[in-house]
N, C-alpha and C positions, 0 to 999 in steps of 0.2 A: 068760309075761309079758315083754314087750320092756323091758330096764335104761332106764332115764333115759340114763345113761350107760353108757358100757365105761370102764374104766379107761387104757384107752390114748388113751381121744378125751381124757378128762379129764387125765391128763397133760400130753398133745399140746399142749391149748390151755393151761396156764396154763403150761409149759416148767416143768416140775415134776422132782425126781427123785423117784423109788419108793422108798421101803426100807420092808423086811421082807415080807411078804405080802397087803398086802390085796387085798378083794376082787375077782373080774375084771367082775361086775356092780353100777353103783352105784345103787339104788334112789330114790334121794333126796338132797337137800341140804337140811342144816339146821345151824343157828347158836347153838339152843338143845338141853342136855341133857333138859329137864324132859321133851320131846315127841318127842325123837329114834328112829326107826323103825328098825328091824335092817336091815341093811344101805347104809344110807344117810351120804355124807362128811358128816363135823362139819368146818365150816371153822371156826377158831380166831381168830374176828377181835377185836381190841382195841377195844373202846369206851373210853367217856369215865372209868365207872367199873370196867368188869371187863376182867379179859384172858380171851379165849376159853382163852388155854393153861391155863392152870389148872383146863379143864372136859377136859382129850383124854381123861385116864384117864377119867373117868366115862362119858364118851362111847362110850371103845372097848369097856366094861365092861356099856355098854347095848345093844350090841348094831350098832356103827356100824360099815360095810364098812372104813373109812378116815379116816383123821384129817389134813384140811392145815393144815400148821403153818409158821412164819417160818423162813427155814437157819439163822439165828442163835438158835432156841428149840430146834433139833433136839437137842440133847446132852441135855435135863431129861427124854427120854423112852429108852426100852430101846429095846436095840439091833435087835432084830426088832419091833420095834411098827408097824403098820398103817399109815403115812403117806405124805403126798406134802406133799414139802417146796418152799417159794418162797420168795421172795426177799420178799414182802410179801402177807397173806392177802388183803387185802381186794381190793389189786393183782390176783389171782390171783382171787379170783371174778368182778370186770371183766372180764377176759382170755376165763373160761368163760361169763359173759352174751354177752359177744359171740359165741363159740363158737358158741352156743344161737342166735345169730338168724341167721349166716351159715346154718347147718343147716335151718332153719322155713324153709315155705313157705306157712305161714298168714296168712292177712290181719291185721294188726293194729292194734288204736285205741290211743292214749293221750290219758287223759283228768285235766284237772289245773282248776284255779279255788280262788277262796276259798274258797265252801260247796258242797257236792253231790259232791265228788269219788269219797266210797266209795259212796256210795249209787246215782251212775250207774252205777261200775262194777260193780256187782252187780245192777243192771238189765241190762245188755250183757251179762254173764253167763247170764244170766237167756235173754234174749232171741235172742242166737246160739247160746246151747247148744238152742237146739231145731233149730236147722240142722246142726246136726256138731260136733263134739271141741273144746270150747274150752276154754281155759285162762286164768285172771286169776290177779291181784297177790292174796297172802290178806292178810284184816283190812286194816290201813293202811300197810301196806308201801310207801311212796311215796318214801320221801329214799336217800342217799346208798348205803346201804347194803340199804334194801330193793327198788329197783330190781332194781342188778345179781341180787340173790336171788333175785326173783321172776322174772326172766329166764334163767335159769340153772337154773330148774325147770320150764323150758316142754317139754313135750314133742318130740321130732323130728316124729310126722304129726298133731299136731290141725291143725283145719280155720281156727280163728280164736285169737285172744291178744289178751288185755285188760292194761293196764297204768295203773296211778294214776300220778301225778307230781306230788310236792307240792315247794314251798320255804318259806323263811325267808327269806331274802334272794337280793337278783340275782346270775346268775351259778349260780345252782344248777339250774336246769333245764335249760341247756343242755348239757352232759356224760352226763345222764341219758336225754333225748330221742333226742341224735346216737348212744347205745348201742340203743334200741329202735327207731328209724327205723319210726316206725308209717305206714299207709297213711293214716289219719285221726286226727285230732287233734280232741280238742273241748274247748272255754274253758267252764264252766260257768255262770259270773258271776265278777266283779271285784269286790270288795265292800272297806270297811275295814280289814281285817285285816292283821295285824301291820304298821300304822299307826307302833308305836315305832322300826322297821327300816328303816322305806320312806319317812315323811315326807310322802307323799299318793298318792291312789288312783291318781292315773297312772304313777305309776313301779311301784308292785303291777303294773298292766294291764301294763305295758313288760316285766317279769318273768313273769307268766304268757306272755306273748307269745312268749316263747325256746322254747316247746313248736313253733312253727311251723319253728325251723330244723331239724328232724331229720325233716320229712314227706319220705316217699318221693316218688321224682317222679312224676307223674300221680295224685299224693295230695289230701285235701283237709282243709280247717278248716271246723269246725261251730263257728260261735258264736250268745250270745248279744244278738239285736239289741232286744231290753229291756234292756238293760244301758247304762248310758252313755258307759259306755267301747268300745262296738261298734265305731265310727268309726276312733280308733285301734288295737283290736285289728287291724279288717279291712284297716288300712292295712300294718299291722306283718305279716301274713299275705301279702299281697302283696308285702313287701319280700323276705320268705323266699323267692318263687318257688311259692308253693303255688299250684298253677292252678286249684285249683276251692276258692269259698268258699260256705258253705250259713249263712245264715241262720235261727236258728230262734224262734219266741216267737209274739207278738199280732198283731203288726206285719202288714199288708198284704200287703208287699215281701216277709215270708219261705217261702222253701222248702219250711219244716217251720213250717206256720202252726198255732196252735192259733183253732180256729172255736166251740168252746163248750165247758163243761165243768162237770160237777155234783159239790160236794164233797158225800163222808157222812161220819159218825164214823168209818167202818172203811174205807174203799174211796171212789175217784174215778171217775167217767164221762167219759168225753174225747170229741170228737168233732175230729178236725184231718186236714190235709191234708198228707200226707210225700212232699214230692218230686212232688206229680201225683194220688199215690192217697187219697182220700177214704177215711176209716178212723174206726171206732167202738170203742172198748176201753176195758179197765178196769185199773185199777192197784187190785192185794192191798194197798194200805197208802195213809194217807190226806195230806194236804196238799197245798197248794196248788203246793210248790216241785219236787215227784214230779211232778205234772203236765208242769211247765217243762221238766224235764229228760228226762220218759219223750221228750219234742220229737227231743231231739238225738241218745238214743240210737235211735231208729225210724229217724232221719235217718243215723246210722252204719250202722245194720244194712243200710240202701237202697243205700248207698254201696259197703260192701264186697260186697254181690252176693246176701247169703241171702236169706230166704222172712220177706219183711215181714210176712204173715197169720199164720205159726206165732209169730214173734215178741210180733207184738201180745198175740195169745194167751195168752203166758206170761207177757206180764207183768202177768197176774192173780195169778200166783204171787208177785208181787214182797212181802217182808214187812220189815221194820224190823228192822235190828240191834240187840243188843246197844249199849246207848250211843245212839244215833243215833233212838230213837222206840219202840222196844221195848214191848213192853204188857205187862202182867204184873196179874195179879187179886190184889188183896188182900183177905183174911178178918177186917177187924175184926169185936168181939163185933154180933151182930146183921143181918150182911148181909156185903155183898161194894165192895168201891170199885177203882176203877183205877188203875195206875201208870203213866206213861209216863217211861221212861226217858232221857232224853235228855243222859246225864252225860260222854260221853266226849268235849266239846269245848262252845267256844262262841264265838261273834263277833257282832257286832251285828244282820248280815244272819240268823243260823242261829238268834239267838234270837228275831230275829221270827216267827220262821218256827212255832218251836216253841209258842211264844205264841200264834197264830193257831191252832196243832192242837190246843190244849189249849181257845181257846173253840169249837172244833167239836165237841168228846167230847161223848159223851151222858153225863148224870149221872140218878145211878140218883133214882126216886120212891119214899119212905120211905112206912108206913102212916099216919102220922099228917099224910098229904097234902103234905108239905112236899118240896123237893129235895135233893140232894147240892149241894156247892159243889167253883168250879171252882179249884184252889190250885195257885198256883207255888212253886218252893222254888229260889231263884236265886241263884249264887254267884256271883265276879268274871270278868268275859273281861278276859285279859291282852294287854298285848305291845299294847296300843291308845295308846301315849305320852301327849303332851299333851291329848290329847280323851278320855283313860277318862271322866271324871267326868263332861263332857257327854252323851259317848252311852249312859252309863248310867240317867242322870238321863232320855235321851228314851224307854227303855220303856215309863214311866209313861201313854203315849199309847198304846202298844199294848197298854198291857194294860187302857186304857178300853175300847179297840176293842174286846177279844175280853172284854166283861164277865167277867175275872175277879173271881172272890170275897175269895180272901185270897194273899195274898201274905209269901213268909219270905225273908230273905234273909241272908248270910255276905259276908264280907269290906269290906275297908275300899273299895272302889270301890263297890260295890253300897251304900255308906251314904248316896249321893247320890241313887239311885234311892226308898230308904227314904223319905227327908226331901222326897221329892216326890210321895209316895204320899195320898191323901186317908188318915183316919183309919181310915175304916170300911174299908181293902183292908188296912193293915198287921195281918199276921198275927205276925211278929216278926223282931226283926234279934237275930244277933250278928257278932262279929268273923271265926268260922271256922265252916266247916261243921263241926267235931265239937263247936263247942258248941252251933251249932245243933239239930244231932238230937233232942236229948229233945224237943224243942217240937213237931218237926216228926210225929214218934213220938206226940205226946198229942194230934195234931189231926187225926187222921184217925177220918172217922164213915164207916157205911155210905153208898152213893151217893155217894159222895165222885170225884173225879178226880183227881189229882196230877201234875205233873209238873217233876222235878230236872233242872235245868239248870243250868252251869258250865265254864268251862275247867278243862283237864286239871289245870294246875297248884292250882285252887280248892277240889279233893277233895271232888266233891259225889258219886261212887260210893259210898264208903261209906254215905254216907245211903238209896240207891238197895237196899244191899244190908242195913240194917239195919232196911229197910222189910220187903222180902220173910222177912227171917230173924223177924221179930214178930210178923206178920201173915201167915205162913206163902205168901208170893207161889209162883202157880205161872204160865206161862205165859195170856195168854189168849186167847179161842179165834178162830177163824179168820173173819174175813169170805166169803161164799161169792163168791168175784170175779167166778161166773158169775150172780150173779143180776140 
């Protein structure tokens, strides 16, 4: 099996010294002990709250070819211990990202926006890995630090490389872009989000925009032209020099047009036109906003040169993470109800979204003729500054739209949505998601549907995991995406 690295390339690139002996093949890069593989560099980087130095012994002790550490931490360790010492770690996996892409000769996207960003890029996953060896960002690896990582673990010959790219504020994507220098870039949507930072959606859009200055030359931008921000993204694309812009959505005018399309509880039916080719396919996992985005990545996949029809194809496979739509079967007494998970983030655009998928679920038919009901359980989306309360308060529309049944909610923003709730939808409020629980726990019936939504900071997982832990949640089962 061909090393990720040799130790001399990884040196090389970060201007590293050697001491002691480690190994001459490096299997891997990882940042955490819990998951670290034998043979693979622990890079010792400093966050906010830990110092990687304090994990090298466990590191080396589990099995890690080498450990890169700071010159100024080198003395806390023996004298023959495993490492490659720099001048600054994190410096020093930069150094080896770029190593990583001067080396690849794979085609690659980088894909970034408000909402949709992991979830396209595990479509594109999805969808070039049926043309040859690709490699993506794991989980949400998008900022400062997961970039360079997940670039830095790209292999030397796969065929194509996937990268997320997320921020918090301006000024952050461009450092991370200009290191991945993708072929193609796609804007997912522009939406609200972190609102407290940016002050309005066009300066967001002005920040997502920075993804345009690191395309390679004769690269291109896939955006969104249902978005409102289109106009100036595609202006801000053309400022970068990108010479080919692909529009994707409803719209007439785009590239990657969507021509019709049939939602079901499990699975979507698409019928849209990519680039010229008239195409029928089906997306493994259901919503309206999967559809949008399968657009752009079909329109990637056209662009960088693979086999659009194997693509299509697979992205029957395509399934809902952890976090992000998840299904999972619950066993209250008497039957079965459903979970969807949706706890690992939230904003205003993502919660609609989620809202919408929850009045698509099928709710199960009890014997005594009657339905399951459709229930939210919804905590604060943060980092929205002066408009939390408004655009909390405007769900209450979407969750008429998608006739929900009952509705729970947590946190002191979501108390605006509560107090605008008709009577017969409140299900119940408290202040946090752990005091909410018991309630949320004593109101599930069979044929029921549920689904936990929240920003990260809001802690609606644990609700999500003390659903499956009482009602014994196992996976459920598969939509057949060929039928």
């Amino acid at each position: 099996m061909t090393p990720l690295w040799t130790l001399a390339d990884m040196a090389r690139a970060m201007h590293a010294e050697i001491n002691g002996a480690p190994a001459d093949a490096i299997t891997g890069i990882s940042i955490d002990t819990r998951t670290i593989g034998k043979g693979e560099a622990f890079f010792a980087i400093k966050g906010d709250a830990r110092d990687g130095h304090d994990f090298v012994e466990a590191a080396l002790q589990a099995g890690a070819g080498v450990a890169v550490v700071a010159r100024d931490q080198r003395a806390r360790f023996a004298a023959d211990a495993p490492l490659l010492s720099v001048e600054d770690v994190l410096d020093g996996l930069r150094d080896l990202a770029r190593a990583a892409r001067a080396r690849t000769e794979a085609k690659i996207v980088a894909v970034t926006g408000s909402v949709g960003k992991t979830g396209t890029k595990e479509a594109l996953r999805l969808a070039l890995g049926a043309d040859g060896p690709t490699h993506a960002s794991a989980a949400s690896y998008n900022n400062h630090w997961g970039v360079p990582l997940s670039l830095a673990r790209c292999p030397a010959d796969v065929k194509y490389a996937i990268f997320e790219i997320g921020m918090n504020h301006a000024g952050e994507i461009t450092p991370l872009v200009k290191m991945v220098r993708p072929h193609v870039a796609i804007v997912t949507t522009v939406e609200p989000v972190h609102l407290e930072y940016f002050g309005s959606v066009e300066k967001i859009a002005d920040a997502k925009a920075e993804i345009f200055l690191g395309v390679e030359s004769g690269g291109a931008a896939v955006i969104n032209r249902d978005n409102p921000q289109y106009e100036r993204l595609r202006a801000a694309a053309k400022a970068a020099g990108v010479e080919r812009i692909v529009a994707f959505g409803e719209n007439e005018s785009c590239e990657a047009r969507l021509m019709r399309f049939a939602l079901r509880a499990d699975t979507s039916c698409v019928h849209a036109d990519i680039l010229g080719n008239e195409m029928h396919y089906k997306l493994g996992a259901p919503g309206r906003h999967l559809i949008n985005n399968s657009l752009a990545v079909l329109a990637a996949v056209s662009l960088m040169g693979a086999d659009l029809a194997l693509a299509a194809l697979a992205l029957g496979k395509l399934r809902a993470p952890t976090g992000r739509g998840a299904r999972i079967m619950l066993r209250p007494p008497g039957g079965s109800a459903l979970l969807i998970d949706e706890s690992y983030n939230a904003n205003p655009a993502s919660m609609a979204a989620a809202i919408a998928l929850l009045g698509q679920a099928e709710v199960g038919k009890l014997p005594n003729g009657s339905c399951g009901r459709r229930i939210a359980v919804l905590g604060d989306m943060l980092e929205l500054g002066g408009e939390g309360a408004d655009l909390h308060r405007a769900l209450a529309a979407n969750l008429e739209t998608a006739s929900i049944d009952l509705v729970y909610c947590s946190g002191p923003l979501m108390h605006s949505l509560w107090q605008a709730l008709p009577s017969g939808r409140r299900g119940g409020y408290a202040g946090t998601a752990a005091e909410l629980e018991p309630a949320v726990l004593g109101a599930v019936r069979p044929g029921d549907a549920v689904m936990v939504k929240g920003s990260f900071g809001s802690k609606m997982a644990p609700i999500v995991k003390a659903l499956e832990r009482v009602y014994a949640g196992s996976p459920a089962p598969e939509a057949d995406a060929g039928a």
